[in-house]
N, C-alpha and C positions, 0 to 999 in steps of 0.2 A: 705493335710490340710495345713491352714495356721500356720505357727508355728515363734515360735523368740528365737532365741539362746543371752543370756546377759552375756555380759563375763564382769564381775567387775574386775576393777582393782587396789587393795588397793595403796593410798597414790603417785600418776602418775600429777603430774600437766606437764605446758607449760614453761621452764624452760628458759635459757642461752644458746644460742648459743657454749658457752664457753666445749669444749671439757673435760677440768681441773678439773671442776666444774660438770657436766651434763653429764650423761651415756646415755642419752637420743641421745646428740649432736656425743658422741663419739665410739655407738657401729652400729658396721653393721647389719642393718635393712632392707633388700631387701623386703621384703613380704609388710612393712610399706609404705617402701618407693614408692615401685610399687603402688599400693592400694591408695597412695593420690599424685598419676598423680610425683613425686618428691621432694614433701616435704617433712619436716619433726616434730613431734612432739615436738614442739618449741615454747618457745612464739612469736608473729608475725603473724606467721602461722594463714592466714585468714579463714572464714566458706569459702569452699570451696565445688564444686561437681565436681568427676573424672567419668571416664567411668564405674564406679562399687560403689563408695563412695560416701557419705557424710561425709565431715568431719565439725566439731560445737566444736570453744571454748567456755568452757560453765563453769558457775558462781557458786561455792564453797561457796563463802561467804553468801548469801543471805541475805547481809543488813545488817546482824548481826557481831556487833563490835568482836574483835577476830581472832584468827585462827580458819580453820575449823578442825572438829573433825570428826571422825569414825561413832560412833555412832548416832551422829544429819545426817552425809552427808547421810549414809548407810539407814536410818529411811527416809528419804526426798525422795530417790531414791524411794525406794519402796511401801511408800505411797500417795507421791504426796502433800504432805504439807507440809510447811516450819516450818521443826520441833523445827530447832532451833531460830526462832522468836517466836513458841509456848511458847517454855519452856524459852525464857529471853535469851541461850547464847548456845555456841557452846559446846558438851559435847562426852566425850569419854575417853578412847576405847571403853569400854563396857557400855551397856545400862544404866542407874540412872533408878529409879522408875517413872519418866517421860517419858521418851521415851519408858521403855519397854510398858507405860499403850499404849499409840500413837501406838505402835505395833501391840497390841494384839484388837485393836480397829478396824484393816483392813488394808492390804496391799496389792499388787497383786498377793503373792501367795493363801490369803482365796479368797479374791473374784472371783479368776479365779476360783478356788475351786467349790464354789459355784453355780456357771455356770457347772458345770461338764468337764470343761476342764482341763485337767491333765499339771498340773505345778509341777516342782519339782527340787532338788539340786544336779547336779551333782559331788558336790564333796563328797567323801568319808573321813569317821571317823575310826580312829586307837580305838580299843577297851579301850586304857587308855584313851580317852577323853572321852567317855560314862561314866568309871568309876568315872572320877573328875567332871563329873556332876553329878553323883548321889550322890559322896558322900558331895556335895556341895563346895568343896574346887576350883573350877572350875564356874562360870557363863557363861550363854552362851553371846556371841557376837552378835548385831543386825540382821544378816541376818540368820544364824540356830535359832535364837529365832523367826524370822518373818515365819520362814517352821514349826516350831513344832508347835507354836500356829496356825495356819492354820489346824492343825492336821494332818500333814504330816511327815512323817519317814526321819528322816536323815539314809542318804544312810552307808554302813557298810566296813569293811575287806571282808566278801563276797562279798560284790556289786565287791567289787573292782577285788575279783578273777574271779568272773565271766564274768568279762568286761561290768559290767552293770553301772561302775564309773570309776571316774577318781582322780590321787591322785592329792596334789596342787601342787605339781613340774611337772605337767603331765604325766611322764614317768614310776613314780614306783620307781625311782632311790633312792629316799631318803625316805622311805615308813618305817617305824621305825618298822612293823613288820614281823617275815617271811613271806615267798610265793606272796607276789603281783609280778603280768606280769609285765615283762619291755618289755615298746615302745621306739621308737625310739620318737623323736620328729614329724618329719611329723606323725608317724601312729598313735601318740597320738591326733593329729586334724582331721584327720581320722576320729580315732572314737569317737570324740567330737560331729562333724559333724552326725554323724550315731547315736552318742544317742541323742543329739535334736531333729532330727527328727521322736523320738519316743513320743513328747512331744509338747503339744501346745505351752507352755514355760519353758524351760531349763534356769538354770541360774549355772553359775560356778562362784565360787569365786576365785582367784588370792592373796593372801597375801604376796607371797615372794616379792612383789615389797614394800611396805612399810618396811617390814622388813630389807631389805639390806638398806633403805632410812636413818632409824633410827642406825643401827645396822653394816654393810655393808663398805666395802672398794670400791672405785671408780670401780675397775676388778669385782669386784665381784656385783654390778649393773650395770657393763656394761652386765656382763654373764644373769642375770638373764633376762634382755629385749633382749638380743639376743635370748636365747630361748625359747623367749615367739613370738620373728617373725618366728623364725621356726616352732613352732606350728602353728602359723595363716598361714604359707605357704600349711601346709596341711588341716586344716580344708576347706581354700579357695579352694584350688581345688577339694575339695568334697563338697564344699555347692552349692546348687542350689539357684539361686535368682530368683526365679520367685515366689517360695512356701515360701522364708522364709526370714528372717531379720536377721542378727547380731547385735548387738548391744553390743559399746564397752565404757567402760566412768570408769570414780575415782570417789572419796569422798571428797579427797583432796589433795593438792600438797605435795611433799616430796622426793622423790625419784633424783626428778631434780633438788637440788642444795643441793653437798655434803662441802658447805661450811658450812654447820649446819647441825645438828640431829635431827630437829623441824619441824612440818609441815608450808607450806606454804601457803599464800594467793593467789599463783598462778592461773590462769584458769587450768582448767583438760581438756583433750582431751575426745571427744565422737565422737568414728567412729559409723558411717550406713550403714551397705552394703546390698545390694537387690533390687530389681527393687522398693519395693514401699517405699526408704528412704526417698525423698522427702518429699512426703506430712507426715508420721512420724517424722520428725525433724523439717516443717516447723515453728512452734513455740515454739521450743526451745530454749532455753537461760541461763536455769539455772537447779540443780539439780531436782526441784518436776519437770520438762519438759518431763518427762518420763514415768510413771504411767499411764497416763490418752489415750496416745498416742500406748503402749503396750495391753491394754485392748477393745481400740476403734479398733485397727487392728484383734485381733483376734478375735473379735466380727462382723468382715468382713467390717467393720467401714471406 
């Protein structure tokens, strides 16, 4: 079946060449680098198409005066409208009563829903974050709010022992509760790979990279994107591109200049990988470029 794997990547723009500055510019990237023919995720760095890629710098801002934010970028992504021209201005981390309404209104995980095609989140929850939702001290973040209102199960500690999820550091390593499997890096793309294509649309979320952006020493986001290409080393060589799509993109810049703790107005990277990236990316440019092109695909569109 036709299916799409969406690997988000919190707070990733197109940064400085500047090694000093940019973990981006200064960590060993093979899987990346291979992947877009020798470049690298930089600003500069043109729409380009390799022997397996599309790569598309692609527009954060959307017109709207500001930084961009989480919760507008994350809402744009997944529904396809320019949320934060909707609502006046750029807004985040977490949803306002604006954007969750824009959520619960339709994104691509109800409408695929809908369709009966099985969409769903491959990242798994530590039982203390169920508990801080329920007891309200906790709200959810734009993308687990766009899966439950779909009415869809965020995945669990069991998903996770069963190998039916994956934790956000990939591997299990930092899993805050006993018993989750440790993968190595590759066997964590592995089976990234192997749970997408249990699914019309798989989406993972990636947050350690904002987090080291905001939070983080220069080593320590250079580590975090190193093994995030070791990941994509193995998921790449178990994905088939004939059947399926990757799809890689941020919400907004940050990560890429540790001369500040602030998000930026930088472009954000969106990798393509699969035979039919082309005509998927062909009008892209900006965050809602996504939505509409994910749904026309697996609609055999």
């Amino acid at each position: 079946m036709n299916h799409i794997l969406f690997i988000f990547l919190d707070g990733v723009g197109l940064g400085s060449p500047d090694p000093a500055i940019n973990p981006l510019a200064a960590a060993e990237l093979p899987s990346l680098t291979r992947l877009l023919g020798g470049r690298r995720l930089l600003a500069g760095t043109p729409r380009l198409e390799t022997e397996r890629a599309l790569f598309i710098p692609t527009d954060a801002e959307l017109g709207v005066p500001g930084l961009p934010q989480s919760a507008t970028g994350q809402a744009t992504i997944l529904t396809g409208r320019n949320v934060p021209r909707e609502i006046g201005r750029h807004w985040g981390p977490k949803p306002n009563a604006e954007v969750a309404a824009i959520l619960r209104q339709g994104t691509v995980f109800s409408r695929l829903s809908a369709r009966g095609l099985r969409a769903g989140l491959l990242n798994a929850y530590p039982q203390r974050y169920f508990d801080a939702i329920a007891s309200g001290h906790r709200g959810y973040s734009a993308i687990p709010l766009a899966v439950t209102a779909a009415g869809l199960a965020l995945l669990t500690a069991d998903d996770l022992r069963a190998g039916r999820a994956l934790s956000a550091d990939f591997t299990g390593a930092g899993w805050p509760e006993p018993g989750a499997p440790l993968l190595s890096l590759a066997e964590a793309g592995r089976r990234m790979a192997q749970l997408a294509a249990g699914y019309h649309f798989a989406f993972y979320e990636h947050w350690l990279t904002d987090l080291m952006g905001h939070r983080g020493s220069l080593d320590e986001g250079r580590a975090v994107v190193e093994q995030l290409d070791s990941m994509l080393g193995g998921l790449l060589e178990a994905w088939d591109d004939a059947s399926g799509l990757i799809v890689i993109t941020s919400d907004h810049g940050n990560l890429e200049d540790h001369n500040q703790r602030h998000h930026t107005a930088h472009l954000v990277p969106t990798i393509i990988v699969g035979q039919a990236r082309a005509k998927f990316g062909e009008n892209l440019v900006d965050l809602t470029g996504f939505a509409g092109p994910i749904e026309r695909f697996l609609a055999g569109g």
